[in-house]
KEKE-3310 file (N, C-alpha, C; in steps of 0.2 Angstrom, whole numbers, plus 5000, padded with zeros to 4 digits):
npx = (5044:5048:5048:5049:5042:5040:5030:5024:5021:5028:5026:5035:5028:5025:5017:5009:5019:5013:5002:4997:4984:4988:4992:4989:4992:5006:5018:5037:5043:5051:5055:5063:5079:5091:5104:5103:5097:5080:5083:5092:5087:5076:5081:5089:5078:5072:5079:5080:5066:5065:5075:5082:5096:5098:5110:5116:5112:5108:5102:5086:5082:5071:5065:5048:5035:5026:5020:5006:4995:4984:4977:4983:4988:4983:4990:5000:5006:5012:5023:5028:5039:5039:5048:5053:5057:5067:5068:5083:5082:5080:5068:5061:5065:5060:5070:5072:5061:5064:5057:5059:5063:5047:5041:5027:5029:5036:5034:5037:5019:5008:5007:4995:4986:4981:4972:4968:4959:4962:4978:4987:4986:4988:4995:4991:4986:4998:5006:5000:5002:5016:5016:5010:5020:5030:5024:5021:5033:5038:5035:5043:5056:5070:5068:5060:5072:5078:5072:5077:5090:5106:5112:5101:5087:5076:5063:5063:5062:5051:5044:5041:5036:5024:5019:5018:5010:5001:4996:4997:5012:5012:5030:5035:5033:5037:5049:5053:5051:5059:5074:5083:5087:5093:5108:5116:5126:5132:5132:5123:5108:5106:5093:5075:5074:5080:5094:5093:5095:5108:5103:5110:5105:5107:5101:5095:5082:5067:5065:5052:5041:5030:5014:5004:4996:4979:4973)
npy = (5339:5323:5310:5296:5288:5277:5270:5279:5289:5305:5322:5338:5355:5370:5383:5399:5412:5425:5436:5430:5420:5418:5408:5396:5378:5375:5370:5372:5389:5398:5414:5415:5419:5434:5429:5414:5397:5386:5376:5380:5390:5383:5373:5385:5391:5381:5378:5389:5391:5381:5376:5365:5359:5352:5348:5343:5330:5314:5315:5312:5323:5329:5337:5341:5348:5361:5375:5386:5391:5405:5411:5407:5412:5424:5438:5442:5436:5422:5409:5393:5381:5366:5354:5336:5330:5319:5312:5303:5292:5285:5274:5278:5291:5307:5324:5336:5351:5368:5383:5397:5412:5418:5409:5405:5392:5376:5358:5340:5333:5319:5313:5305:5309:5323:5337:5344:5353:5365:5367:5380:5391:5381:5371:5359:5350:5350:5342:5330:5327:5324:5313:5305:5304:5298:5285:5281:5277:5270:5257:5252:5256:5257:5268:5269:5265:5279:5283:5277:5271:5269:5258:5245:5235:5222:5223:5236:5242:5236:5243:5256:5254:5252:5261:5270:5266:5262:5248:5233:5224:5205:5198:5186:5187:5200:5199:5191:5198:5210:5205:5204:5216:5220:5218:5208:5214:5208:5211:5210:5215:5221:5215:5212:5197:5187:5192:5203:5202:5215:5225:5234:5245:5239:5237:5250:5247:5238:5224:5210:5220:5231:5228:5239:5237:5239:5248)
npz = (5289:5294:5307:5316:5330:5344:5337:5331:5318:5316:5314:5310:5317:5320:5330:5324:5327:5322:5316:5297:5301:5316:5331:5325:5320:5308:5296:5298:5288:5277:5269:5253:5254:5246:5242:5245:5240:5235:5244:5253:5258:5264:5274:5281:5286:5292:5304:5312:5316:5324:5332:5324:5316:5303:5295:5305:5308:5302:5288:5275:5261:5249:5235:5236:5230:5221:5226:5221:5221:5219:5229:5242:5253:5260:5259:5248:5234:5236:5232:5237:5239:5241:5254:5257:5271:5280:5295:5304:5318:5334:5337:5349:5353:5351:5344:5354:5350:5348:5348:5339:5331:5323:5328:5341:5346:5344:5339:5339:5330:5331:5316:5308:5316:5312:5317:5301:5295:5306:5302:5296:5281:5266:5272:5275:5266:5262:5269:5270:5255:5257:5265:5257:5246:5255:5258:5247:5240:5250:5244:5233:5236:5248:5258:5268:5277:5282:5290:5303:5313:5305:5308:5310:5316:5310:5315:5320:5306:5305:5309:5306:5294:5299:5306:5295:5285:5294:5296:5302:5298:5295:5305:5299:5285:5282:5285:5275:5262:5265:5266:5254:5252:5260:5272:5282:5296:5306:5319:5334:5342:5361:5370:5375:5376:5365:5358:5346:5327:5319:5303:5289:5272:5258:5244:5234:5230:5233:5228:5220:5221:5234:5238:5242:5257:5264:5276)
capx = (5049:5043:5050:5045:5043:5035:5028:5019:5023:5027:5028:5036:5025:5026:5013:5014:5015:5010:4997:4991:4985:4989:4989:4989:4999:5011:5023:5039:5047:5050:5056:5071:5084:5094:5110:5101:5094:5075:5085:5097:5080:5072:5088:5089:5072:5070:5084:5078:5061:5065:5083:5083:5100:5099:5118:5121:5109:5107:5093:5087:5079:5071:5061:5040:5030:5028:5011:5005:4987:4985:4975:4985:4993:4980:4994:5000:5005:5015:5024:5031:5043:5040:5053:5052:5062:5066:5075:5083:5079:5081:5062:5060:5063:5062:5076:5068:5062:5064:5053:5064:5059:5040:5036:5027:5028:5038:5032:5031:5014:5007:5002:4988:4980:4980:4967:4969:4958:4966:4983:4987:4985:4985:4999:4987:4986:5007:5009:4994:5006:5023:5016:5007:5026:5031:5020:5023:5042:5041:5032:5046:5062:5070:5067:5059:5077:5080:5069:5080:5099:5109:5111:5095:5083:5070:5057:5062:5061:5042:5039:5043:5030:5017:5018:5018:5006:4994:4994:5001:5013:5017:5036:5040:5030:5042:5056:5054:5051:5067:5081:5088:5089:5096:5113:5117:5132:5134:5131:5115:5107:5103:5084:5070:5075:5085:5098:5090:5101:5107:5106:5110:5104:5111:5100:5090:5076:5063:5060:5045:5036:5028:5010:5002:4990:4974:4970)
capy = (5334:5313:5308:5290:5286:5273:5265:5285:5294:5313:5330:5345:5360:5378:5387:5405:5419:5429:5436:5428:5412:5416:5402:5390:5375:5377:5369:5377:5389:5406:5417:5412:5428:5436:5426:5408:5393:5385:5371:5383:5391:5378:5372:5391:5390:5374:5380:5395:5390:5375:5374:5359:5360:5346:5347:5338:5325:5312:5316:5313:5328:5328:5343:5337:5349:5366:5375:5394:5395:5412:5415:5401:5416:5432:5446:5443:5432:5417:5402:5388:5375:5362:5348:5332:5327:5312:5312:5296:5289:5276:5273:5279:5296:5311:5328:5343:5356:5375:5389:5405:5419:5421:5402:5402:5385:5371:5353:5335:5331:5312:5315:5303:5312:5330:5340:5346:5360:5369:5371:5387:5391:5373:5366:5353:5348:5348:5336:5322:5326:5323:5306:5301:5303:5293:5278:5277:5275:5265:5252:5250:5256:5258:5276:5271:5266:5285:5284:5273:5272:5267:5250:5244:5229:5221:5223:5242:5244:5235:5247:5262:5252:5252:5268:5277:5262:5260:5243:5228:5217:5198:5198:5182:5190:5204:5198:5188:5203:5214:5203:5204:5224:5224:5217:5209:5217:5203:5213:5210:5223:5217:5217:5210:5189:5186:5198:5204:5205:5222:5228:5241:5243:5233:5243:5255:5244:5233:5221:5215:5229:5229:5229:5243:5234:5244:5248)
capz = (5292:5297:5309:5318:5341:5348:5331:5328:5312:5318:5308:5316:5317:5323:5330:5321:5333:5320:5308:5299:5305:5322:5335:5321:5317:5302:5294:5296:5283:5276:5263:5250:5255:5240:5243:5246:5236:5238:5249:5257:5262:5270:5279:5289:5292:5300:5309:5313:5319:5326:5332:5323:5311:5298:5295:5312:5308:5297:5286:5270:5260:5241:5234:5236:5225:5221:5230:5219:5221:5218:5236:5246:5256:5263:5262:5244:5230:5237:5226:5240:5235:5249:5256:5260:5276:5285:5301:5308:5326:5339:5338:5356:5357:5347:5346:5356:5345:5352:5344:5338:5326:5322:5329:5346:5349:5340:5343:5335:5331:5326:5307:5307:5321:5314:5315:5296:5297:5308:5301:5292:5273:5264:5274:5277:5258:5260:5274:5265:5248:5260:5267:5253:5244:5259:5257:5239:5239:5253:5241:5232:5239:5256:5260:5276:5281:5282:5297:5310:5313:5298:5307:5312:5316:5307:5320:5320:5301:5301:5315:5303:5289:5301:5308:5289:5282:5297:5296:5305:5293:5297:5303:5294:5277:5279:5285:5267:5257:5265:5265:5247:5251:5266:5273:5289:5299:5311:5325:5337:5346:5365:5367:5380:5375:5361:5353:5341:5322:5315:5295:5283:5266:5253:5239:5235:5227:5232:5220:5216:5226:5239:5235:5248:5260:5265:5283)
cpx = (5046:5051:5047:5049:5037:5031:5023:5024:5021:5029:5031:5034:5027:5020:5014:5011:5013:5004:4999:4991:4987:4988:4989:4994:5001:5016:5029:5042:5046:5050:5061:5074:5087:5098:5110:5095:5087:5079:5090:5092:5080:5077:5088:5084:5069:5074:5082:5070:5059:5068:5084:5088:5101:5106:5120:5118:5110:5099:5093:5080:5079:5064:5053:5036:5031:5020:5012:5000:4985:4984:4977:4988:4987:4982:4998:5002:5011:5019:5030:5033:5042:5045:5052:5056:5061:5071:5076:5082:5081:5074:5057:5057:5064:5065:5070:5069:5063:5061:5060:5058:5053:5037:5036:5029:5032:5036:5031:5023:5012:5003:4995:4982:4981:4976:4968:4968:4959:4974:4981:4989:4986:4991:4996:4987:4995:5009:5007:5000:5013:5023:5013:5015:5029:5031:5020:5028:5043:5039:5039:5054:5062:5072:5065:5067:5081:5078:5072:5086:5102:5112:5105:5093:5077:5065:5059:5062:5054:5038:5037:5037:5024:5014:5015:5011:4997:4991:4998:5004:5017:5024:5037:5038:5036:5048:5060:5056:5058:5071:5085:5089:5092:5102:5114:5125:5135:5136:5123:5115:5103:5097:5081:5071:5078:5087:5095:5098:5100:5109:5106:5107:5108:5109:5094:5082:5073:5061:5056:5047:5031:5021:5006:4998:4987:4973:4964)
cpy = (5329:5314:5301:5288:5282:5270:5271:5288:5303:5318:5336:5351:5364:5377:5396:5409:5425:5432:5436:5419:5412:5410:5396:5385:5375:5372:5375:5381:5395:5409:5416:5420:5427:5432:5418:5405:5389:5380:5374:5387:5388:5374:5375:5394:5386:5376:5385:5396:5385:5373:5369:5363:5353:5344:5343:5332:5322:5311:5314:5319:5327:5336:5338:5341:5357:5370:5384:5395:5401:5415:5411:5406:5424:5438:5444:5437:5428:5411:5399:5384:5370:5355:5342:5328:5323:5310:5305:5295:5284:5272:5273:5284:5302:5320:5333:5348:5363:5380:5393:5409:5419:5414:5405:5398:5379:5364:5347:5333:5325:5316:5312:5306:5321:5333:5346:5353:5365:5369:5375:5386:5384:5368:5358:5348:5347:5342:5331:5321:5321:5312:5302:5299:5296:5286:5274:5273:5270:5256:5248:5252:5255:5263:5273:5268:5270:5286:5280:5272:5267:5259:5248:5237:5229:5224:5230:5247:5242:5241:5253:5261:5254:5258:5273:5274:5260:5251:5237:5222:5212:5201:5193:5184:5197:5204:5193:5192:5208:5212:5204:5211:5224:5218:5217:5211:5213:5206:5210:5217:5220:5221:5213:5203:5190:5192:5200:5206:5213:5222:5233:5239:5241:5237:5246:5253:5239:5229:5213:5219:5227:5229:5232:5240:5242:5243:5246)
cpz = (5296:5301:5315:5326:5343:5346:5328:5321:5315:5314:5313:5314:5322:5322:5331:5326:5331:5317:5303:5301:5313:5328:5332:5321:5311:5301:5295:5289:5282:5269:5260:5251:5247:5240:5244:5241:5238:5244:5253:5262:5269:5277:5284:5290:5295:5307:5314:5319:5324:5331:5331:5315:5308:5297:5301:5314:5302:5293:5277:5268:5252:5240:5233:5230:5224:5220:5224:5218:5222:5226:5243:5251:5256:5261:5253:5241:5232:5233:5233:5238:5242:5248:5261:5266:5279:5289:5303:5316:5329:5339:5345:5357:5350:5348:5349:5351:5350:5349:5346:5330:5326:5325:5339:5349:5344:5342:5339:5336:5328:5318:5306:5312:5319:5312:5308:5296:5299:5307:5294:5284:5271:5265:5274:5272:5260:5261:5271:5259:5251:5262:5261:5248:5245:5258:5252:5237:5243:5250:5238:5230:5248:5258:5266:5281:5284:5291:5304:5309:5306:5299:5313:5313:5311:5308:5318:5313:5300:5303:5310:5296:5291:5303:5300:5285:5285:5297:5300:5299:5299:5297:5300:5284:5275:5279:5276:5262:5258:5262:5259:5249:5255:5267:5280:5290:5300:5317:5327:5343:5354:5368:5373:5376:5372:5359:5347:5334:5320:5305:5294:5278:5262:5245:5238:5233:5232:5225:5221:5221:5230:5238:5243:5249:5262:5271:5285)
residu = (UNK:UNK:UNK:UNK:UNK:UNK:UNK:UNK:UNK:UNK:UNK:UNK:UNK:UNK:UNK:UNK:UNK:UNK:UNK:UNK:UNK:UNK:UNK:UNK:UNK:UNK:UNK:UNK:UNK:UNK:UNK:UNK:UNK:UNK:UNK:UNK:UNK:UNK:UNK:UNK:UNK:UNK:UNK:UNK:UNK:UNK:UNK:UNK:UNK:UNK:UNK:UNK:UNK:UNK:UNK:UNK:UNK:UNK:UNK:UNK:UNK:UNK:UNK:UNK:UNK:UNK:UNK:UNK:UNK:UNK:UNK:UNK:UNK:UNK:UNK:UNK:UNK:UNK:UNK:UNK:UNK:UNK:UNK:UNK:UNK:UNK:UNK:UNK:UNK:UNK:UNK:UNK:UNK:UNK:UNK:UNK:UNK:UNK:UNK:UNK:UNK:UNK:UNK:UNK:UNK:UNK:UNK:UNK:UNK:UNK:UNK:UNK:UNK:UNK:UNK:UNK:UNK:UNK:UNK:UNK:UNK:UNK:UNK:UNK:UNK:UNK:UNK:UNK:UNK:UNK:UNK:UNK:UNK:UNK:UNK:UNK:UNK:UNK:UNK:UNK:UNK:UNK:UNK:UNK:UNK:UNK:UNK:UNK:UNK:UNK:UNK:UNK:UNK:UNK:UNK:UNK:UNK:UNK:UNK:UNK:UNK:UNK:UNK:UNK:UNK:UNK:UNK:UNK:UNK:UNK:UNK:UNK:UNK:UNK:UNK:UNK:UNK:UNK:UNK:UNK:UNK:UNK:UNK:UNK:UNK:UNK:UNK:UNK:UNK:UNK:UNK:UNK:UNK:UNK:UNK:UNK:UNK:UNK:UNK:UNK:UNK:UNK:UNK:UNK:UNK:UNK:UNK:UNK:UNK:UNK:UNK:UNK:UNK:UNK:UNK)
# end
């Protein structure tokens, strides 16, 4: 689960209070019960881990890959379906997570600062897959509009580029390349000088495409 403070791109990680891997950071997540679907899974173990209930947020959620490396897992034969979540935000502050069941510790972490190696089994590989998803989509859709209030500013939509892209973009370069997708309200949002405008999305394309700068 991405979610975006302060122009940082964060992931929510447990650290397991169990073996194996103990003390580590993890992605959360469990086992599918007899009576529950992979994304009904994932749902009441974020929950569960986290107290974070997606249901009372606005999120978006799409299936990302599907992990079965025979020895991905020490205690036996494991096959993980992983989820891509994207929380929305004010670009301030992000929801307190609360560890429950087997997590010691729940916690956003910045994704470009994680020390990879240390999380458990090949979460590390999930998260790279999760953002690399990210980054792609965001070339040529507006998936990163998922990550800030459904009406928003510009400035807090470039923020959301920079933070996932690592890059600083010209605002009048972007403000060029958005606006066919997006849709002003005709609200303003008041801001340190001028009011800043609010948009929504208009559509789900970028078109051209964004042509991913290099850090």
């Amino acid at each position: 689960m991405f979610a975006v403070a302060k122009g940082v791109l964060h992931v929510a990680l447990i650290e397991r209070g169990a073996q194996p891997y103990l003390g580590q950071w993890a992605l959360p997540g469990g086992f599918v019960g007899p009576d529950e679907n992979a994304l009904g899974a994932a749902y009441r173990e974020l929950e569960e881990e986290t107290g974070l209930a997606l249901g009372e947020h606005r999120v978006f959620v799409e299936q990302l890959a599907t992990y079965s490396e025979p020895d991905r897992d020490p205690r036996m034969r494991v096959v993980s379906v992983a989820h891509l979540v994207l929380l929305e935000g004010d670009g301030d502050t992000l929801p307190v997570l609360v560890a429950g069941t087997d997590a010691a510790k729940a916690q956003w972490l910045p994704v470009h600062e994680l020390p990879g190696e240390q999380l458990a089994f090949d979460h590390a590989q999930i998260v790279a897959a999760g953002l690399e998803r990210l980054a792609g989509k965001m070339e040529y859709t507006t998936i990163a509009a998922r990550l800030v209030h459904e009406e928003f500013t510009l400035s807090a939509l470039r923020d959301v580029y920079s933070a996932v892209w690592q890059v600083e973009l010209p605002a009048g370069n972007f403000t060029r390349k958005m606006r066919a997708s997006l849709t002003p309200t005709g609200r303003k949002m008041q801001a340190v000088g001028a009011p800043a405008s609010l948009f929504t999305v208009e559509s789900e394309w970028i078109s051209p495409p964004w042509s991913r700068p290099s850090g």
